[in-house]
Z-matrix of the N, CA and C atoms (Angstrom, degrees):
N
C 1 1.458
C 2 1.529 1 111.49
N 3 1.240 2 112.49 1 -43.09
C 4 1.359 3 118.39 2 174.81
C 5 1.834 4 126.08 3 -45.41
N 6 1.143 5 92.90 4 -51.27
C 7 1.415 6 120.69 5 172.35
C 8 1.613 7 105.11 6 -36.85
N 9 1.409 8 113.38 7 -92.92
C 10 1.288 9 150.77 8 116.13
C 11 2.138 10 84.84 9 37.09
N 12 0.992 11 119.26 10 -67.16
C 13 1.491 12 135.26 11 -153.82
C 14 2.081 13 93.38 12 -81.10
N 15 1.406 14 92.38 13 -56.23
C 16 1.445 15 94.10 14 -178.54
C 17 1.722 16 124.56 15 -73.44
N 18 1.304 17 96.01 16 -24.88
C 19 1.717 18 102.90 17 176.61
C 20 1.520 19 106.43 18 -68.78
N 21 1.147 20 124.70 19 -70.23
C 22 1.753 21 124.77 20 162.91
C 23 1.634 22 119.14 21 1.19
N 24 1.493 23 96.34 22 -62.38
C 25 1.914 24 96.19 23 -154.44
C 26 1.562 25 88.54 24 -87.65
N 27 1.884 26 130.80 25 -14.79
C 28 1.249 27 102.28 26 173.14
C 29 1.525 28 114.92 27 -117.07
N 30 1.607 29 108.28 28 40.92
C 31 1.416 30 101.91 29 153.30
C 32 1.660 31 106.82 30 -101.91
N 33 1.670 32 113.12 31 -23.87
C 34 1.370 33 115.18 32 173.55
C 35 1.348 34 103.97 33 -52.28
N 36 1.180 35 113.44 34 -73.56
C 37 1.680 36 111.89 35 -174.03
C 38 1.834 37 113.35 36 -48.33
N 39 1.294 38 126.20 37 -35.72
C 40 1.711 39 112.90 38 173.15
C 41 1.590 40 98.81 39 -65.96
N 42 1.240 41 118.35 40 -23.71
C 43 1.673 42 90.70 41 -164.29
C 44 1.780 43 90.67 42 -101.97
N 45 0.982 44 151.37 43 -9.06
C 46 1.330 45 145.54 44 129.57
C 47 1.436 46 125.22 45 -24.32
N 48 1.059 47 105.19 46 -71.58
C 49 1.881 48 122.89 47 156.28
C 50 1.846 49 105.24 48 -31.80
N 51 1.096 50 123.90 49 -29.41
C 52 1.470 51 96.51 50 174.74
C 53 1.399 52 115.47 51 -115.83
N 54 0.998 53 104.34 52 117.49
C 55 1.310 54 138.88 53 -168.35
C 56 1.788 55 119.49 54 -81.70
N 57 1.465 56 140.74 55 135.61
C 58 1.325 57 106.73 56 128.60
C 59 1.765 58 155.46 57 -26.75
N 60 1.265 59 104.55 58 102.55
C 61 1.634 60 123.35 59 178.10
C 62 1.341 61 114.44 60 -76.10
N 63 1.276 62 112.96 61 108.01
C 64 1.846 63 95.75 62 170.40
C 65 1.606 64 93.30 63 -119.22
N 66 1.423 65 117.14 64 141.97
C 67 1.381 66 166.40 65 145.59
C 68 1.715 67 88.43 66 -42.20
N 69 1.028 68 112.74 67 119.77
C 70 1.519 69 106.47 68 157.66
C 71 1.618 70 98.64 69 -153.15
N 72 1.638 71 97.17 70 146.78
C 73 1.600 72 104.71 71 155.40
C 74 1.225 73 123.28 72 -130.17
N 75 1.380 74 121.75 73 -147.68
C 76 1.304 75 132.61 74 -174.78
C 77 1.957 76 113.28 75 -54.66
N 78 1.176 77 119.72 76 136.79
C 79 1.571 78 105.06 77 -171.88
C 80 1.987 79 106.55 78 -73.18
N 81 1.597 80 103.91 79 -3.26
C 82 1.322 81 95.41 80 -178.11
C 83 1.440 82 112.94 81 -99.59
N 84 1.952 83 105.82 82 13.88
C 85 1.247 84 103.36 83 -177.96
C 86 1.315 85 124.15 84 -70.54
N 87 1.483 86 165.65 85 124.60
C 88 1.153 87 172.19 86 169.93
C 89 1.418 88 115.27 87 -71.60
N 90 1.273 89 129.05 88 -27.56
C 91 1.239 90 137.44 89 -164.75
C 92 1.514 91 118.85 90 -72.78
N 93 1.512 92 120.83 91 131.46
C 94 1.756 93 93.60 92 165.98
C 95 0.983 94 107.82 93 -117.26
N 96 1.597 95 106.59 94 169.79
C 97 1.414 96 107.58 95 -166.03
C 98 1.552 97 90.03 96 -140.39
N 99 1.402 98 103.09 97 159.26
C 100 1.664 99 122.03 98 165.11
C 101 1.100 100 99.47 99 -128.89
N 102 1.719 101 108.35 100 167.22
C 103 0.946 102 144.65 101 -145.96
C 104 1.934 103 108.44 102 -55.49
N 105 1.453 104 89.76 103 -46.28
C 106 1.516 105 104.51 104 163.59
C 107 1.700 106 129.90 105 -57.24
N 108 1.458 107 97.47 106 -33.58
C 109 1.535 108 107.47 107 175.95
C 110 1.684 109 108.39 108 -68.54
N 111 1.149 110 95.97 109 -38.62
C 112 1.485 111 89.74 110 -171.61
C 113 1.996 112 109.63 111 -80.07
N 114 1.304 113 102.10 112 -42.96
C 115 1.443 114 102.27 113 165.35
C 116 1.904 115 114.97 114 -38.76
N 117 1.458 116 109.34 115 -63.72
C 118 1.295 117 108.53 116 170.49
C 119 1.846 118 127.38 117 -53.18
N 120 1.037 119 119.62 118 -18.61
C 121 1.410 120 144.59 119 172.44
C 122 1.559 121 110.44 120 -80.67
N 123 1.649 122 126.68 121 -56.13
C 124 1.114 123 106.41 122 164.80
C 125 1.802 124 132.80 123 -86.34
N 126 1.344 125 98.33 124 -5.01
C 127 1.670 126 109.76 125 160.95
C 128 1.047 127 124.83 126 -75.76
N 129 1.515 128 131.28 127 -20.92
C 130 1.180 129 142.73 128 142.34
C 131 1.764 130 91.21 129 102.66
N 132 1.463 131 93.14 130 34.50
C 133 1.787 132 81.29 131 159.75
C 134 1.695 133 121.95 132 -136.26
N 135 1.540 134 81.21 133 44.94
C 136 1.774 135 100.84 134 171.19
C 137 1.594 136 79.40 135 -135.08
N 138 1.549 137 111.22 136 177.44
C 139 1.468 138 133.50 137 172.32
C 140 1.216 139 97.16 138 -129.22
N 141 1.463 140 133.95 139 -68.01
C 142 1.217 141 151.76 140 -165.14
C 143 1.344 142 132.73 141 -116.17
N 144 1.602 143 113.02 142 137.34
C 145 1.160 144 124.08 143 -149.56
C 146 1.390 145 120.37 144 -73.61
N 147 1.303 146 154.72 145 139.45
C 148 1.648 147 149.27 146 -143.95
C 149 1.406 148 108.58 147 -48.91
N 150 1.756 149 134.44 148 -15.75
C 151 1.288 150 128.28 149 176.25
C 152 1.433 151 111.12 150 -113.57
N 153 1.611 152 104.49 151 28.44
C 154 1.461 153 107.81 152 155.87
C 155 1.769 154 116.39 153 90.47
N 156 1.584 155 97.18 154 -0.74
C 157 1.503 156 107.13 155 -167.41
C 158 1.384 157 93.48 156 -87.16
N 159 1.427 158 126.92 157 158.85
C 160 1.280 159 132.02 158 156.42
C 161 1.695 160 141.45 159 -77.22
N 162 1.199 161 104.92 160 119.09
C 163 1.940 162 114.74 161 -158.68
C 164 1.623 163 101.91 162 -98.79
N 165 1.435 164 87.49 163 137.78
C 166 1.696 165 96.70 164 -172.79
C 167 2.053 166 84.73 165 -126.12
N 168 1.349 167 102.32 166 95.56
C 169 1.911 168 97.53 167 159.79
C 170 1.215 169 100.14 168 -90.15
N 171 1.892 170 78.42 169 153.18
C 172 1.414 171 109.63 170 -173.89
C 173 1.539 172 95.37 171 -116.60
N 174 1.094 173 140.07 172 138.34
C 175 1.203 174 148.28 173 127.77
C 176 1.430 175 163.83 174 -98.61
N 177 1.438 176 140.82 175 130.51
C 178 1.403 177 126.09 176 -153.36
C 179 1.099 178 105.80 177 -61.93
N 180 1.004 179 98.54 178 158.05
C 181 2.184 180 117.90 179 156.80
C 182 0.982 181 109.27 180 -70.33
N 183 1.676 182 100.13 181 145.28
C 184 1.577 183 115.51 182 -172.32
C 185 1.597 184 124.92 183 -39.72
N 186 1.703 185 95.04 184 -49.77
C 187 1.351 186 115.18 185 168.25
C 188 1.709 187 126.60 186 -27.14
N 189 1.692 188 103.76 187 -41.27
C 190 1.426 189 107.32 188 -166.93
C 191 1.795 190 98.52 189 -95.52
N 192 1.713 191 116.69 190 120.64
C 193 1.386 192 122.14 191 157.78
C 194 1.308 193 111.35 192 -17.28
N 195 1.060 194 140.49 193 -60.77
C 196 1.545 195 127.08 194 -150.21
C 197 1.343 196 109.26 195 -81.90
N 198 0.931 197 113.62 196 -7.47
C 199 2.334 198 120.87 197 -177.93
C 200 1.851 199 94.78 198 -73.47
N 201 1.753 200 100.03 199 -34.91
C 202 1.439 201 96.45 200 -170.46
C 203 1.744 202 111.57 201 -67.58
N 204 1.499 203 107.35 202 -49.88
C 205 1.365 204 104.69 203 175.64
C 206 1.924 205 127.48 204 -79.09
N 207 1.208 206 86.52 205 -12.05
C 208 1.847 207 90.03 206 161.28
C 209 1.305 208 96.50 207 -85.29
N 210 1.207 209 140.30 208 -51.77
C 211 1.800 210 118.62 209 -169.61
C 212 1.574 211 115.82 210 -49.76
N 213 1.482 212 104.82 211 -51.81
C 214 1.604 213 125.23 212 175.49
C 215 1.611 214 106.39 213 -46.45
N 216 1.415 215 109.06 214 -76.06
C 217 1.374 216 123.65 215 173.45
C 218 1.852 217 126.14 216 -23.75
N 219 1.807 218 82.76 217 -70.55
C 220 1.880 219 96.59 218 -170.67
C 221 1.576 220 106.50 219 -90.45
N 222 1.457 221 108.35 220 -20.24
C 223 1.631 222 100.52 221 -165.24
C 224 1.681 223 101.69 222 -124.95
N 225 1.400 224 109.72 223 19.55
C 226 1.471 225 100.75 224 -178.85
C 227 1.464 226 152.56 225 79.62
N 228 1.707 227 90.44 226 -25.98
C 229 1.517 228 100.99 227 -179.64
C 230 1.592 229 114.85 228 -142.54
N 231 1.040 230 114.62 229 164.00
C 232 1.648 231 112.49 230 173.15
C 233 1.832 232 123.78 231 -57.00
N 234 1.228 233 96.64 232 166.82
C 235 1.871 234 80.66 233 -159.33
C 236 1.582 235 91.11 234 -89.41
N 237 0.963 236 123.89 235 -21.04
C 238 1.953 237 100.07 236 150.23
C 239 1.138 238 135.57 237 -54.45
N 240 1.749 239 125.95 238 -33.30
C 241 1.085 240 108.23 239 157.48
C 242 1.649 241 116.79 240 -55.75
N 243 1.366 242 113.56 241 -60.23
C 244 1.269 243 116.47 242 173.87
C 245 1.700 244 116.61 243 -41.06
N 246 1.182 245 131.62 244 -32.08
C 247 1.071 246 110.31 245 -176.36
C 248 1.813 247 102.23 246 -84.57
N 249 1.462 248 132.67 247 -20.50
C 250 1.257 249 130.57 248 176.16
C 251 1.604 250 99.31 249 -74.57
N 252 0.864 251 133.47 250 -32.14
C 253 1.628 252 137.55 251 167.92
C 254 1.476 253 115.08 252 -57.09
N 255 1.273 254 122.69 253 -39.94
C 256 1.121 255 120.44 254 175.04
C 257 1.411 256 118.91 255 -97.91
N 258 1.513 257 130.87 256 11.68
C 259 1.099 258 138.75 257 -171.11
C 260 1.625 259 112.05 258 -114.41
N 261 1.634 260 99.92 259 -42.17
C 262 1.591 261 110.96 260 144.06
C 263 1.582 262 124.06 261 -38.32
N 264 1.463 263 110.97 262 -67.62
C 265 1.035 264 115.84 263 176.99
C 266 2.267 265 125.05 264 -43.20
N 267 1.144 266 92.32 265 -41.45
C 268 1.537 267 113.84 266 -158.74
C 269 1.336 268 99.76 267 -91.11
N 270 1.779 269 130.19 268 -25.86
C 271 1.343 270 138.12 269 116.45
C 272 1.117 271 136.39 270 -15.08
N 273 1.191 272 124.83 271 -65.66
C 274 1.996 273 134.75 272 166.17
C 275 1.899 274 120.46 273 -86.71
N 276 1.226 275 89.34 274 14.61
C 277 1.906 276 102.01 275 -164.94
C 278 1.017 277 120.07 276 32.75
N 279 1.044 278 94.08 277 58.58
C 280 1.875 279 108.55 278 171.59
C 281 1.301 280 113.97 279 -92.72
N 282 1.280 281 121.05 280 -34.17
C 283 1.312 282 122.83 281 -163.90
C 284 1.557 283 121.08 282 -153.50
N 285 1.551 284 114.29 283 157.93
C 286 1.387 285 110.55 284 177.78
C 287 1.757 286 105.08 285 -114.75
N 288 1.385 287 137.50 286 125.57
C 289 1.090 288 141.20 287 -158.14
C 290 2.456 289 79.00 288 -73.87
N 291 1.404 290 106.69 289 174.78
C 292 1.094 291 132.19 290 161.39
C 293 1.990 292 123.15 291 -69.62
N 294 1.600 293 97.42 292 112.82
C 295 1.877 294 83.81 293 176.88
C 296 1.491 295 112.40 294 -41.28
N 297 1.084 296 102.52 295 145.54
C 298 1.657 297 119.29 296 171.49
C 299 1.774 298 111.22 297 -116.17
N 300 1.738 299 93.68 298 127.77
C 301 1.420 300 112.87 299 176.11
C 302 1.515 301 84.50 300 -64.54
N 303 1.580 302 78.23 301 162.92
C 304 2.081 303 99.78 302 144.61
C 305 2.031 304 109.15 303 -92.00
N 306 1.469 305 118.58 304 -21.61
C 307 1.421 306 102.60 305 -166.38
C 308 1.856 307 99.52 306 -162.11
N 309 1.223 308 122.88 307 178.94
C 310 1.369 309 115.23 308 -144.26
C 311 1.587 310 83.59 309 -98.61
N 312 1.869 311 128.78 310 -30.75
C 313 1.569 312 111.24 311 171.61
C 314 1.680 313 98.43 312 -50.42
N 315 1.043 314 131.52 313 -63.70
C 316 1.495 315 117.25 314 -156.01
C 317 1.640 316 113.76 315 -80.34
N 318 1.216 317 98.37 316 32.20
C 319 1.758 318 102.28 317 170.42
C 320 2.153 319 79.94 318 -128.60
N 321 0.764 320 137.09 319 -32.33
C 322 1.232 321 115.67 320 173.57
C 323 1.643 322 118.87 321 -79.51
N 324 1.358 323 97.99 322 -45.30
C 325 1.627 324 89.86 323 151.82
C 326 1.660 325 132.79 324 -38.78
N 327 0.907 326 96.18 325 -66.41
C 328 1.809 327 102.56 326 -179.98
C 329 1.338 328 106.98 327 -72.32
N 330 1.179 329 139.25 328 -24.20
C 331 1.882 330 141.10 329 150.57
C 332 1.581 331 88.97 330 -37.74
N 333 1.404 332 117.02 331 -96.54
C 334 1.344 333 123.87 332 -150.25
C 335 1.391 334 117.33 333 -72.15
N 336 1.418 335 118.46 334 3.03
C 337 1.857 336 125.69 335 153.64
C 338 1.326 337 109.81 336 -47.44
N 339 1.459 338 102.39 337 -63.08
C 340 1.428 339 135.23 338 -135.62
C 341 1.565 340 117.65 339 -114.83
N 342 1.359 341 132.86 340 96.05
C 343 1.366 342 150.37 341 -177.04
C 344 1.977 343 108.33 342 -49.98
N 345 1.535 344 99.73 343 -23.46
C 346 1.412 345 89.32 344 175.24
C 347 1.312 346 120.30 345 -131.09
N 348 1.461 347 110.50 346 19.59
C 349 1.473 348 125.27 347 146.50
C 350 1.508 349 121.87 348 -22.43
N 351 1.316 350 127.80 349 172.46
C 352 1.306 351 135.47 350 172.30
C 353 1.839 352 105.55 351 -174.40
N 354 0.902 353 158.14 352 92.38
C 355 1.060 354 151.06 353 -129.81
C 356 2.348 355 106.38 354 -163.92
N 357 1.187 356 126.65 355 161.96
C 358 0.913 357 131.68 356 153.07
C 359 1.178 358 151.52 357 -154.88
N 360 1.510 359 156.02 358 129.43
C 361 1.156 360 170.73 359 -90.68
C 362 1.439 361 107.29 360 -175.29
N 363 1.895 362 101.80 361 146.22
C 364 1.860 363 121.35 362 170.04
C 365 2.242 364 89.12 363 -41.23
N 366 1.117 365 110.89 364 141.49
C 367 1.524 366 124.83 365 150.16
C 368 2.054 367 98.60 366 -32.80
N 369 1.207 368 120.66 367 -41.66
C 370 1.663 369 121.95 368 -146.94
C 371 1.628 370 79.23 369 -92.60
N 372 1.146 371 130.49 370 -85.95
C 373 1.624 372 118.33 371 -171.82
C 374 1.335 373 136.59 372 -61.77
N 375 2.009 374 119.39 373 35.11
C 376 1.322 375 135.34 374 138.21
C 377 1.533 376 107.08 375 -38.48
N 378 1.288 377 107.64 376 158.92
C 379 1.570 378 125.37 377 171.08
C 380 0.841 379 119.13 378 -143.33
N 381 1.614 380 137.13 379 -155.10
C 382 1.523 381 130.62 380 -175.45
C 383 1.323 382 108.80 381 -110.57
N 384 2.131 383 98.34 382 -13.84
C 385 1.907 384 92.36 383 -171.68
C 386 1.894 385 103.67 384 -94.26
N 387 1.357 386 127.50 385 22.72
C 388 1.487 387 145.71 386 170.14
C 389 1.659 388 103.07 387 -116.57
N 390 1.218 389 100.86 388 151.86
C 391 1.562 390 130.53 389 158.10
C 392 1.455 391 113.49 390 -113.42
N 393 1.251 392 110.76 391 132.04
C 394 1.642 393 126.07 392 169.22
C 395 1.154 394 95.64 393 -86.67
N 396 1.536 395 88.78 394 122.57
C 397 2.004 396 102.25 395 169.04
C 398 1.359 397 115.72 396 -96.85
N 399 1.553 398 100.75 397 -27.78
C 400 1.599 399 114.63 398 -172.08
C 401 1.487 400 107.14 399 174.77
N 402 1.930 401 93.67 400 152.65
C 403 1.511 402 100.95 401 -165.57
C 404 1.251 403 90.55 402 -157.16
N 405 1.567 404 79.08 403 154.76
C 406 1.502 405 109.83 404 -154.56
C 407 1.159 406 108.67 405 -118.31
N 408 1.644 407 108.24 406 128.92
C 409 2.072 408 89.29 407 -160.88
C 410 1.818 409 89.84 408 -122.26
């Protein structure tokens, strides 16, 4: 019975935990992207964004909830796979994983520096100096 008591309040809280993801970049970005664009963008097997410009993602640290449901969300898998994916990669020099914030101000910060940013944030901590390109519900 006990059991039973504790399983309850932490499936409420995982399905609480996922949140709206919005994708945002630069407000002078023009480009659109789907769901796939951005997958190819943080796998690092696109460079550049659908109008040919060049995309630099940024991504959170493991540490911050929302890296977990954007990995799941935009890239399909848990951020352990993703982090064995990118460790493979950085192994055979294939690839450079995405800078990682420490927190979702300094992924909106570096969005709205930077014209070829690509970066993402909870749906709730958008601002006015980002554009939502796409979201992930």
């Amino acid at each position: 019975m006990l059991k039973k008591l504790i399983l309850i309040p932490a499936l409420t809280l995982s399905f609480m935990a996922l949140a709206n993801v919005a994708v945002i970049v630069h407000p002078s970005n023009a480009a659109t992207l789907s769901q796939d664009d951005i997958n190819k963008l943080f796998t690092g097997r696109a460079k550049s964004f659908t109008d040919g410009k060049a995309a630099e993602p940024v991504n959170l640290a493991e540490a911050v909830a929302v890296r977990a449901d954007f990995d799941q969300k935009a890239l399909g898998r848990s951020s352990s796979q993703m982090k064995a994916y990118w460790s493979k990669l950085i192994f055979t020099g294939k690839g450079t994983p995405p800078k990682e914030m420490a927190s979702e101000q300094e992924v909106l910060d570096a969005v709205a520096k930077n014209p070829a940013a690509i970066g993402y944030v909870s749906a709730g901590a958008v601002t006015g100096s980002v554009k939502v390109a796409f979201t992930l519900n």
